[in-house]
C-alpha positions in Angstrom: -163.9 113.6 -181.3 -161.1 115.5 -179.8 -160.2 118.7 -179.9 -157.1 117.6 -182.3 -159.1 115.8 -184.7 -162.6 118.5 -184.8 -162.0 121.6 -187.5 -163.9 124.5 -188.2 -166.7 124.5 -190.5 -164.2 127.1 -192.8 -161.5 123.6 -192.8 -163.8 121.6 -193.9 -165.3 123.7 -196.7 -163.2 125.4 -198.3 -159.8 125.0 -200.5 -157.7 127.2 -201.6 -156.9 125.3 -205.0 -161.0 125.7 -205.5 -163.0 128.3 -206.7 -166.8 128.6 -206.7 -168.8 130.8 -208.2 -173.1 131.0 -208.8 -174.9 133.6 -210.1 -179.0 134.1 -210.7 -180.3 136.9 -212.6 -183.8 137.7 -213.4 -184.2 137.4 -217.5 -186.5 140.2 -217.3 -183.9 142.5 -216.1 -181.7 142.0 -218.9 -184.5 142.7 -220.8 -185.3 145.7 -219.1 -181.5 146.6 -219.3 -181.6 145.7 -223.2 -184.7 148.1 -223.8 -183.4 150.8 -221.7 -179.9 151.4 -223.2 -179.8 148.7 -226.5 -176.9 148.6 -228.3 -174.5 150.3 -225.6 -175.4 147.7 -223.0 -175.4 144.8 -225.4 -172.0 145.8 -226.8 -170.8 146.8 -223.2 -171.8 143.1 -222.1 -170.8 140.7 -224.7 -169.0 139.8 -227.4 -169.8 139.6 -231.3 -169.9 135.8 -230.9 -172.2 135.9 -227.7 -174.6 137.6 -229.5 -174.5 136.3 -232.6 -175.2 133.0 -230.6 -178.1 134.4 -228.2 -179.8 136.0 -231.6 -181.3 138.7 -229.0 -182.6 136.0 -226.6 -183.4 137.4 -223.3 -183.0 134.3 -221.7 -180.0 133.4 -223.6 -178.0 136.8 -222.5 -179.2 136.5 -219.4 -177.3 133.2 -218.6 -174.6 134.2 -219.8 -174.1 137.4 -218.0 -174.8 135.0 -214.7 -172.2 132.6 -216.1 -169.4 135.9 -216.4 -170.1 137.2 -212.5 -170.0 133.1 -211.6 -166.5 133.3 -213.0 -165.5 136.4 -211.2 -166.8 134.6 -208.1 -164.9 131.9 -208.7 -161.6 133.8 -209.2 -162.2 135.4 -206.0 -161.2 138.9 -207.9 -164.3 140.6 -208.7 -164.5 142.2 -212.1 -160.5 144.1 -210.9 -159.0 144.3 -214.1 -161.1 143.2 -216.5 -164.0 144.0 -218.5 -167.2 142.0 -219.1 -166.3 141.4 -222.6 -162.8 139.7 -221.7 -165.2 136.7 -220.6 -166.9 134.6 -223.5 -169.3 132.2 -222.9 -169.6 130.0 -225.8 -170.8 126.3 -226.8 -169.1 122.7 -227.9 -171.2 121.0 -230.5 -173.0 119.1 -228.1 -174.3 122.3 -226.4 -171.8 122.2 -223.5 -171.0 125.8 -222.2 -167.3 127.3 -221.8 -165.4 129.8 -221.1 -163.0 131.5 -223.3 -161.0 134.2 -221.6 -159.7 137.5 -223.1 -157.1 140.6 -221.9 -157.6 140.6 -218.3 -159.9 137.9 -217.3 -157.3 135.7 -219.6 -154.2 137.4 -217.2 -155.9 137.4 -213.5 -156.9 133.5 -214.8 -153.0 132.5 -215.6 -151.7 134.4 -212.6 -154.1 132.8 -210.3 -152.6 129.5 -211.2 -156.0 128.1 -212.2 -155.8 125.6 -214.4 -159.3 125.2 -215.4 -162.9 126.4 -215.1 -166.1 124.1 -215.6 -169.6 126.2 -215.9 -173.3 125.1 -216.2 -175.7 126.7 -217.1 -179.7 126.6 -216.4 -182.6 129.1 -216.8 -186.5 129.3 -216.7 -189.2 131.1 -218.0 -188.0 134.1 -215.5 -184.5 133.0 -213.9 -181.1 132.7 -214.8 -178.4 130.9 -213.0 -174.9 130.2 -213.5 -172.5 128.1 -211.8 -168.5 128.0 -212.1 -166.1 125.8 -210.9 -162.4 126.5 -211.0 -159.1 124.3 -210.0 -155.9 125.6 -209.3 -152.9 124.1 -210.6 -150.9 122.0 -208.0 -147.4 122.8 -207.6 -146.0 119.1 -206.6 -142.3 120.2 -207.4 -141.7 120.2 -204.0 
């Protein structure tokens, strides 16, 4: 290979219309969180639908507060300008997760020219773990 032809190991993995996020949290700190503060962490966290959904399920809150700092990972912008609750993580029918994005995580998402964001979700008896995928829109105009 010559010089003109090798790239650095940044060329080769990384794009800028790509975003990757992933995210493990330890269900019993959520727990520990949830006994510790109740309510005000749990409202803090997420929304009405979230834990309607979880039914106070450690492990189901859990991956879903991995799933929302996967998505600020992805982004690339941290939790600037948003708050926890303006990222939703709900279902399809078939179980699927998704996001659906409020106030500020809806804004920094539109501005970023992302055009979509995949998720998956996993936990055990005593981990967590989130992963988000997100892909810029392509301007081909020109």
């Amino acid at each position: 290979m010559s010089n003109s032809d090798s790239h650095s190991s940044a060329d080769l993995f990384s794009s800028p219309h790509i975003g990757l996020g992933v995210d493990i949290v330890e269900i019993s700190r959520i727990e520990r969180l949830i006994g510790n503060w109740g309510d005000r962490f749990t409202n803090r966290i997420f929304t009405a639908r979230e834990q309607k959904k979880c039914s106070g399920k450690f492990s189901a809150l859990a991956v879903r507060f991995a799933a929302k700092e996967a998505f600020v990972k992805a982004m690339g912008t941290g939790l600037w300008g948003m708050t926890w609750l303006d990222i939703e993580i709900l279902n399809h029918p078939n179980g699927r997760p998704y996001y659906v994005l409020h106030g500020g995580a809806a804004s920094a998402f539109s501005e970023g020219m992302w055009k979509s964001c995949a998720l998956s979700l996993s936990h055990t008896a005593g981990m967590a773990i989130a992963m988000a995928v997100a892909n810029k829109q392509i301007d081909t105009s020109g």
